[in-house]
ZADRENTI-931600 format. One record per residue (C-alpha): x, y, z; residue number from 1. Coordinates in Angstrom, 3 decimals. Layout:
N
ATOM        c1        c2        c3  num
ATOM         X         Y         Z  NUM
...
***
This chain:
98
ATOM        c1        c2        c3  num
ATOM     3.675    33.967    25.892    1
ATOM     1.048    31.642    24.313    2
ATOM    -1.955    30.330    26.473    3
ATOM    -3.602    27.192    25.876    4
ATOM    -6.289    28.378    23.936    5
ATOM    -4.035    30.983    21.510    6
ATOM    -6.169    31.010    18.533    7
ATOM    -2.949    31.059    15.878    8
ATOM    -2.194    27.659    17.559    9
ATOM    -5.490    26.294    17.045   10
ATOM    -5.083    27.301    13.881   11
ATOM    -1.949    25.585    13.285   12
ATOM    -3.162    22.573    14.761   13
ATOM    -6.191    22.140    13.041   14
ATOM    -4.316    22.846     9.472   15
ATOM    -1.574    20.471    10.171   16
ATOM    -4.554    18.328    11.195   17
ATOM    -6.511    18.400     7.860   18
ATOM    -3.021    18.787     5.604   19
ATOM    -1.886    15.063     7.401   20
ATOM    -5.562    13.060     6.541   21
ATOM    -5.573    14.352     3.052   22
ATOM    -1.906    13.477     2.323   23
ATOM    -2.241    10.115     4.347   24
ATOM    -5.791     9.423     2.084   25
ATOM    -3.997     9.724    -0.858   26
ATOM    -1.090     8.058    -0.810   27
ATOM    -0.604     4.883    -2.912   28
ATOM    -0.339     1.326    -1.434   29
ATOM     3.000     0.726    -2.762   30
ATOM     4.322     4.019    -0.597   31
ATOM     3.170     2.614     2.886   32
ATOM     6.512     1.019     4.302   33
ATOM     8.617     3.763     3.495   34
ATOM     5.847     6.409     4.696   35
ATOM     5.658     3.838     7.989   36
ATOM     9.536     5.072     8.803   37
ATOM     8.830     8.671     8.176   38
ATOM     5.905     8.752    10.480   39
ATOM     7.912     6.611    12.953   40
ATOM    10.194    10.017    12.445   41
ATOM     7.300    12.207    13.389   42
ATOM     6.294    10.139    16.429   43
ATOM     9.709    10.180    17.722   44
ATOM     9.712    14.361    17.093   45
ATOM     6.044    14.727    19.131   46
ATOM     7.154    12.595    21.625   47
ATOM    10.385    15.097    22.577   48
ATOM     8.470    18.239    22.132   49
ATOM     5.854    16.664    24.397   50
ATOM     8.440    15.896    26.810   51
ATOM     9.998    18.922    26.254   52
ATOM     5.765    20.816    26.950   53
ATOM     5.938    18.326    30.848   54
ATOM     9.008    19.763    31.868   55
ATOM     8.175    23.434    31.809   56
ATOM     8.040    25.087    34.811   57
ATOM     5.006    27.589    33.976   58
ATOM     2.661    24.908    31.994   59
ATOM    -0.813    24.825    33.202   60
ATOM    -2.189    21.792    33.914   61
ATOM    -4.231    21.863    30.959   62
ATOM    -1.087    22.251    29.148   63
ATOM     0.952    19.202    31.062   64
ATOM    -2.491    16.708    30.617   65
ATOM    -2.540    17.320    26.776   66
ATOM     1.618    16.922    27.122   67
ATOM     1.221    13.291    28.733   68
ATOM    -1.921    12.398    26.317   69
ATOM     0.850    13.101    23.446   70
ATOM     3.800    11.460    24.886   71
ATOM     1.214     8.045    25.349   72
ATOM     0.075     8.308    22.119   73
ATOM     3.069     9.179    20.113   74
ATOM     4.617     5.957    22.059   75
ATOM     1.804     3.937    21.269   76
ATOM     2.345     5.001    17.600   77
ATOM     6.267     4.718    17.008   78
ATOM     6.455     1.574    18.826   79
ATOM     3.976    -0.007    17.077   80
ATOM     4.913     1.979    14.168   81
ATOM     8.777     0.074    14.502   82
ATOM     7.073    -3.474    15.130   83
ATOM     4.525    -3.210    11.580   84
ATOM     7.631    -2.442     9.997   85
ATOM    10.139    -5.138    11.116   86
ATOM     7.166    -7.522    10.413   87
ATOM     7.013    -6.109     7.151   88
ATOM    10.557    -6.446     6.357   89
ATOM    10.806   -10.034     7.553   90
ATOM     7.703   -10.885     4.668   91
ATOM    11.194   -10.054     2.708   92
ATOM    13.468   -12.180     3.507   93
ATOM    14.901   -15.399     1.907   94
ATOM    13.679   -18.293     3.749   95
ATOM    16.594   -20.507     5.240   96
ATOM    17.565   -23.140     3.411   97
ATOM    16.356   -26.798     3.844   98
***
């Protein structure tokens, strides 16, 4: 069983961490809208394995507060995440006709 504080995770985290800025800094402004829906993808992922982290039985509260942080946040994110991207596919569309 992990603990909160398992070094490999930290690990993890932290790479993933770095990994994510440096492909996110680099990526070309033509490639935003269709990286938009793949990170909406992500957010929807953290936001079940955070839900999945409340629910368990044996989570410390340590555990359960970073869980609800990353449920909040990963809402925050896909939600707005969705609404950026409608509003970018409506800059698209033929205007009605007059």
């Amino acid at each position: 069983m992990h603990t909160a504080f398992d070094p490999d995770l930290i690990a993890v985290f932290v790479l993933a961490a770095f990994l994510g800025f440096q492909l996110i800094k680099r990526v070309s402004s033509l490639l935003h809208s269709p990286l938009m829906s793949l990170t909406n993808a992500i957010a929807a992922v953290a936001v079940v394995g955070a839900i999945i982290i409340l629910g368990e039985e044996n989570a410390s509260p340590f555990a359960k507060t970073l869980g609800f942080i990353a449920v909040t946040a990963a809402t925050v994110n896909l939600v707005s995440g969705f609404l950026i991207t409608d509003r970018m596919l409506k800059m698209f569309k033929k205007g009605s006709p007059k």
